[in-house]
N, C-alpha and C positions, 0 to 999 in steps of 0.2 A: 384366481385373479391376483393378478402384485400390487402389492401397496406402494406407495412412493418411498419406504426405503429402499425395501428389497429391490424395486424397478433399479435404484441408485445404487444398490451393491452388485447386480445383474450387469451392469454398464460398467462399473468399475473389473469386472472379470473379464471383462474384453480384450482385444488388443492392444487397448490402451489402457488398458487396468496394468496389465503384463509389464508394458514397459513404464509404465509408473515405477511401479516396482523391481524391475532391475536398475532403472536410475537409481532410486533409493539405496539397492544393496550395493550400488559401486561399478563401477566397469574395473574388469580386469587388465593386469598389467600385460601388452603384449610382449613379447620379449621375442625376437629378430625374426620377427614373420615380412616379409614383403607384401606393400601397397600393390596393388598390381594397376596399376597410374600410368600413362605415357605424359614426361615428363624431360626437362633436359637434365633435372640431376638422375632420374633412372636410368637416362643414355649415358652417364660419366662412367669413367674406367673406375673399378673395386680398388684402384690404387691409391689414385686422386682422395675419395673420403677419406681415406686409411689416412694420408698424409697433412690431407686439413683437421683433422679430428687429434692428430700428434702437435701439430703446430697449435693449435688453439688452447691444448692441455699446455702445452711448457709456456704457452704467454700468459695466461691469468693464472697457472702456479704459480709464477715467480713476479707475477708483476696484477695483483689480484685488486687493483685501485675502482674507484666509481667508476673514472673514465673508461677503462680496459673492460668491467663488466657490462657498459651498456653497450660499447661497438658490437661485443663480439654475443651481447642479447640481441642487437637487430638484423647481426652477420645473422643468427639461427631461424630467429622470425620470418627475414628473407627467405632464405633456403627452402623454410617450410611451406610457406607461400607457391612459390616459382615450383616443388616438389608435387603438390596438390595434394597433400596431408589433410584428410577430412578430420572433422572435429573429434567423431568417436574414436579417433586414434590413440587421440594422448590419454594421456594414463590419469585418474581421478585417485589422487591417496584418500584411503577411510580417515577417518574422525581420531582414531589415535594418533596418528600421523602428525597431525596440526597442531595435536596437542600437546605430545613430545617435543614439537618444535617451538611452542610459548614457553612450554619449561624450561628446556635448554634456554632459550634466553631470556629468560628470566633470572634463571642463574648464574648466566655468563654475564648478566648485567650488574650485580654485587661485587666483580672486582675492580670497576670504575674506570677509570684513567679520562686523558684527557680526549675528546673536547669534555667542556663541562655545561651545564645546563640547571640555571638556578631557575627552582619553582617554588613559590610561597616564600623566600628565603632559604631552601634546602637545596642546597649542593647536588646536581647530580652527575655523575661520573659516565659517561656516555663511549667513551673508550673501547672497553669491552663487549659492549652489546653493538657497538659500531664494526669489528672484529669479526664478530659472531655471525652476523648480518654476513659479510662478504664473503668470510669461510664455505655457507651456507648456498651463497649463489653460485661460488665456486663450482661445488660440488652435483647444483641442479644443472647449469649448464652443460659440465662435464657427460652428464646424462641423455640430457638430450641430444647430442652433440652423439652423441654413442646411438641415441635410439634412431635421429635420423639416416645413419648409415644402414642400419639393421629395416630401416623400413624400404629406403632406396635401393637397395641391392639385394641380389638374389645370392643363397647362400655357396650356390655351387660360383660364382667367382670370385670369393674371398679368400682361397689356397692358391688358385695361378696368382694373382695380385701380392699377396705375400712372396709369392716364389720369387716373380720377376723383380720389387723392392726387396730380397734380400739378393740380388745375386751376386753383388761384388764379395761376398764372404764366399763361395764358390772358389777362391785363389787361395782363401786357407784352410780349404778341404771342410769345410762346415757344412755336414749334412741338409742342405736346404728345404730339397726336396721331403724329407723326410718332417721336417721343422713346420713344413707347410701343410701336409698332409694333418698331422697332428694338430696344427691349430685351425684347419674343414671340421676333423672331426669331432672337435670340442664344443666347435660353434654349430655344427648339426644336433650334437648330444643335449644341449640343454634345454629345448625347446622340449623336446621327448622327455628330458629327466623332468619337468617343472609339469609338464603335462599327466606321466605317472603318479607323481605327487599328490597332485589333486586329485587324483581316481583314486588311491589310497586312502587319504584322510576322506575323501564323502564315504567311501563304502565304509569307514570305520565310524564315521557319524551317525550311518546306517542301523549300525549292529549293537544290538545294545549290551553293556558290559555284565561279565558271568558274575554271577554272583560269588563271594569269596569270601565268608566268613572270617570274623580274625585278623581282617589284613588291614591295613590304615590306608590312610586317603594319599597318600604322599608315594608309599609301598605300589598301589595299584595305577597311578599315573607314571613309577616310573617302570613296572610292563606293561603297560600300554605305551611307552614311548620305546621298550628295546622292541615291542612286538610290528612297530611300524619301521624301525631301522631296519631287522632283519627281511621285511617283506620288500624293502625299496631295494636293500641288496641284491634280493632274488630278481628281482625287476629288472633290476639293473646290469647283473649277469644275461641273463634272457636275451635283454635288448643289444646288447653288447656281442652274444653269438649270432644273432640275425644280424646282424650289421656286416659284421667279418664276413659269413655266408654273403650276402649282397655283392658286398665290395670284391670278392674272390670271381662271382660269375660273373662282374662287368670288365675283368680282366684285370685287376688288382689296386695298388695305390699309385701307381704311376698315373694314372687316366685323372683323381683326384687333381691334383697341381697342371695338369695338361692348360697350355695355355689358351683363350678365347677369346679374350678382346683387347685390343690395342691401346693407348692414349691417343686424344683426337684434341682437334681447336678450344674444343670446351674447356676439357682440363686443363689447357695451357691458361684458360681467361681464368677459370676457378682456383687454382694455384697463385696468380696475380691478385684478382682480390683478399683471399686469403689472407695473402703476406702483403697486403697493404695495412688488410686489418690487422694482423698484428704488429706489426711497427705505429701505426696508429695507436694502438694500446700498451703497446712500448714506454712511447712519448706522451702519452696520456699524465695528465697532472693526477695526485694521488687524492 
């Protein structure tokens, strides 16, 4: 017979023990897996994002103000909205993350400048952490902004959409095709390379280390870190001759850039918002 803890640790092993506990350890980062959502941005052409996602990088590089980071914050919110992006999508960063990012401003808050902000009588320099702040959102947007493409799009139309947006270099004999093909299978490689990864470092978490008389602590983490290089290499070769094999029986790299969907109404309305919002964030006061 269970007593009332056990009953309460019994319950907690359930399925809702389970995902207790993978909330707690974090969700993983996906990186360019498709939602598989019917959606009007999943209907847009792989060209359209490519080209909103370059427009919205060169407007809040160069022009990185409050106003310019909040348009092109509700541009992305929208997006993700009207996309149908469920919640477990986005990415939860662990605990050091947060924390890395209080220190960094914490530190980028000691060079000061203006505005200024007096508390108790003490001057404080607001400048820098003001900086710090927007560099930071910069750089989150810029991501997201990356991830929503990678969630909206499926990977095999992201080499014709390059092909077609480069082709006026096509007149000074610049390899396109080839440019194209190369950036499919970079953006296919990674998903495979981050996935080997993680099977490597658990199996090595697995394994527990040989014992090595003699050797210091410093010594044996750093074979353990050439012993994990060299086995990703191997990985990496591996996955790299099945691939080639793949690509050769479906009749080579030309089929890769092969072109499959067109621009349609949407793109033309998505391209105009766009470039509202960033002239918007243009003229945005700083």
């Amino acid at each position: 017979m269970l007593t009332a803890p056990s009953r309460r640790r019994s319950r907690r092993s359930g399925p809702a023990g389970v995902a207790s506990a993978a909330e707690r350890r974090g969700a993983r980062v996906t990186l360019l897996r498709e939602i598989k959502v019917d959606s009007p941005v999943h209907r847009m052409w792989a060209g359209t994002k490519l080209i909103a996602v370059a427009a919205l990088s060169v407007t809040v590089s160069y022009f990185p103000s409050w106003g310019s980071l909040g348009l092109v914050t509700c541009l992305i919110a929208g997006t993700a909205l009207v996309a149908r992006v469920p919640r477990g999508a986005w990415p939860r960063p662990p605990l050091w993350f947060w924390v890395v990012v209080v220190v960094s401003g914490a530190l980028a808050s000691v060079a000061g400048g203006s505005p200024h902000l007096t508390v108790g009588g003490v001057v404080l320099g607001l400048g820098a952490l003001d900086a710090y702040i927007r560099f930071l959102g910069v750089g989150v947007l810029l991501l997201l902004a990356a991830a929503l493409v990678g969630w909206t799009t499926p990977l095999g139309e992201i080499a014709p959409a390059v092909a077609r947006l480069l082709w006026p270099l096509r007149l000074v004999r610049v390899p396109v095709d080839e440019m194209a093909v190369a950036v499919a299978l970079s953006v296919r490689g990674l998903p495979l390379l981050v996935g080997e990864m993680r099977t490597l470092v658990a199996a090595r978490r697995l394994r527990p280390p040989p014992p090595r008389p003699g050797r210091s602590t410093w010594r044996r983490w750093v074979e353990e870190l050439v012993d994990l290089l060299v086995a990703a290499l191997a990985v990496s070769i591996r996955r790299a001759g099945e691939l080639a094999e793949a690509i050769t029986a479906r009749g080579g790299t030309g089929l890769i850039a092969a072109r499959t969907r067109r621009p349609g109404w949407r793109d033309v309305v998505a391209i105009l918002v766009v470039g509202a919002v960033c002239a918007g964030a243009v003229m945005a006061p700083a």
